[in-house]
N, C-alpha and C positions, 0 to 999 in steps of 0.2 A: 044760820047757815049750817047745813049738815058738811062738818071736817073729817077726813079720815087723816091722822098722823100716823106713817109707818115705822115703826121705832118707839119702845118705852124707856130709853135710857134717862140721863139728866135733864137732855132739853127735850125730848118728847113728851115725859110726866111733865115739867112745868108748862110744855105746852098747851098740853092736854087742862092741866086743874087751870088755866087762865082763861082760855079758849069757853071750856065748860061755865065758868064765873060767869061771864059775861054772857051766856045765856043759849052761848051754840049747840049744838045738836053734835058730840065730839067720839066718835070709835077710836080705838087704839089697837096696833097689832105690834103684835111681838111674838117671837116663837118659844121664848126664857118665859115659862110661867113663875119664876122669879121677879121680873122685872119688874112686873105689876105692882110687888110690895112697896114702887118709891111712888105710886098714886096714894097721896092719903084717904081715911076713911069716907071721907065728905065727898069725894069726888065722885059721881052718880053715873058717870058716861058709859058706854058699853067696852069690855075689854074683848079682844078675837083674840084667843091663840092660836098660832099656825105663822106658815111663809103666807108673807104681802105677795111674794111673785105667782103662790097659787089663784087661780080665777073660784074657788069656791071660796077660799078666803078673804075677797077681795067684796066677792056677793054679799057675805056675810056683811062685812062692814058699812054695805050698803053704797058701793060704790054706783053702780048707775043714776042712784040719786042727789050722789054727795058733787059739793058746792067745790069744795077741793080736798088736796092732798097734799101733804106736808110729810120729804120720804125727812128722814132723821139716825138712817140707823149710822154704823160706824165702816159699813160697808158703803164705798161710793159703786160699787157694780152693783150695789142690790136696789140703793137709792134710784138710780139712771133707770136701770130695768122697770123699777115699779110706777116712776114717774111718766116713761117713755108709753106703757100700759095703761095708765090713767089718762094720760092725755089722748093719744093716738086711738088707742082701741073704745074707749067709754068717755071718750070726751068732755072730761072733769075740765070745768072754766078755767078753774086755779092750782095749778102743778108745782110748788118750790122741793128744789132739790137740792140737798145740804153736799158737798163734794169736797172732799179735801184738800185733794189736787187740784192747786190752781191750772195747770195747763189741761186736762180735762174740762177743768169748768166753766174756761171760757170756748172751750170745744163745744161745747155739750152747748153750752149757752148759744151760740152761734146757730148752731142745727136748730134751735127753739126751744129748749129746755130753762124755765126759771130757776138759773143755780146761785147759789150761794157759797162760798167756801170762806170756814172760818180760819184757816191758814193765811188768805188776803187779809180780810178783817180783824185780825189778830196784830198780824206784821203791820197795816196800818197804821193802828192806834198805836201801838206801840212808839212806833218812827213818829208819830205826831207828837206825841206825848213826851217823847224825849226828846227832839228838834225845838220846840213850841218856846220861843222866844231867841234863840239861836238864828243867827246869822249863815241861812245852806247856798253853799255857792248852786247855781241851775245850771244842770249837768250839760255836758257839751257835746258836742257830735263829731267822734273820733276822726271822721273824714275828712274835715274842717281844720284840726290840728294839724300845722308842720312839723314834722321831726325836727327836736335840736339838731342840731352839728355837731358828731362827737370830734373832739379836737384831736389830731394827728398825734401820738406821739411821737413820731419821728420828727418835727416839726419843733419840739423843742427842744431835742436834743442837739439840731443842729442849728440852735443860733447860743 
């Protein structure tokens, strides 16, 4: 599959040196020609510097022919932007879009965007991992509860 990852940070390089391993056809963009330094030596795939939201950039990477796209940066406007690009405008098969913002991402998800937020998937695991043999009561539906009775106090004053 020819990948375009937009982003070389933590998980774009690992994406990138796995995706590559396994035998993909993988570009990488990023505008930090630093970024590049967390691809180790062995990693053979093509690196673009420049903005993912440029369309010569986007050329470069070879997107009219790529299989998908995978945005990654730390920016969810630049993520949505580039994803919304690949999909709509050069109708890339496979668009995941990394988004922070869970209410964003289940927006975005909604309109048709494959999002991902690793704030859900974080908070998840976590509540699972610390629930995980614990006794959770299943939450209730406020509408459904009757208010106590707060008790008068004048009522016992005067008996």
């Amino acid at each position: 599959m020819k990948i375009i990852i937009f982003g070389c940070g933590r998980v774009g390089s690992r994406l990138a040196v796995l995706l590559h391993s396994l035998g993909h056809d993988v570009s990488v963009i990023d505008y930090n020609p630093d970024a590049f330094l967390k691809l180790p030596e062995t990693y053979k795939g093509t690196n673009i510097l420049g903005n993912g939201m440029d369309d010569d950039v986007l050329r470069r990477a070879g997107i009219e022919k790529a299989d998908a796209l995978i945005a990654v940066t730390q920016g969810d406007n630049r993520n949505i932007m580039v994803s919304e690009i690949a999909k709509y405008i050069y109708n890339v098969p496979k668009v995941i879009t990394r988004v922070y913002d869970p209410v964003r991402c289940e927006m975005f998800g909604k309109l048709g965007l494959d999002t991902s937020s690793p704030t859900l998937t974080f908070t998840n695991a976590i509540s699972e991992d610390l629930l995980q043999g614990w006794a959770v009561p299943e939450p209730s539906d406020p509408k459904e509860e009757e208010p106590e009775k707060a008790e008068d106090p004048k009522e016992e004053v005067a008996q």
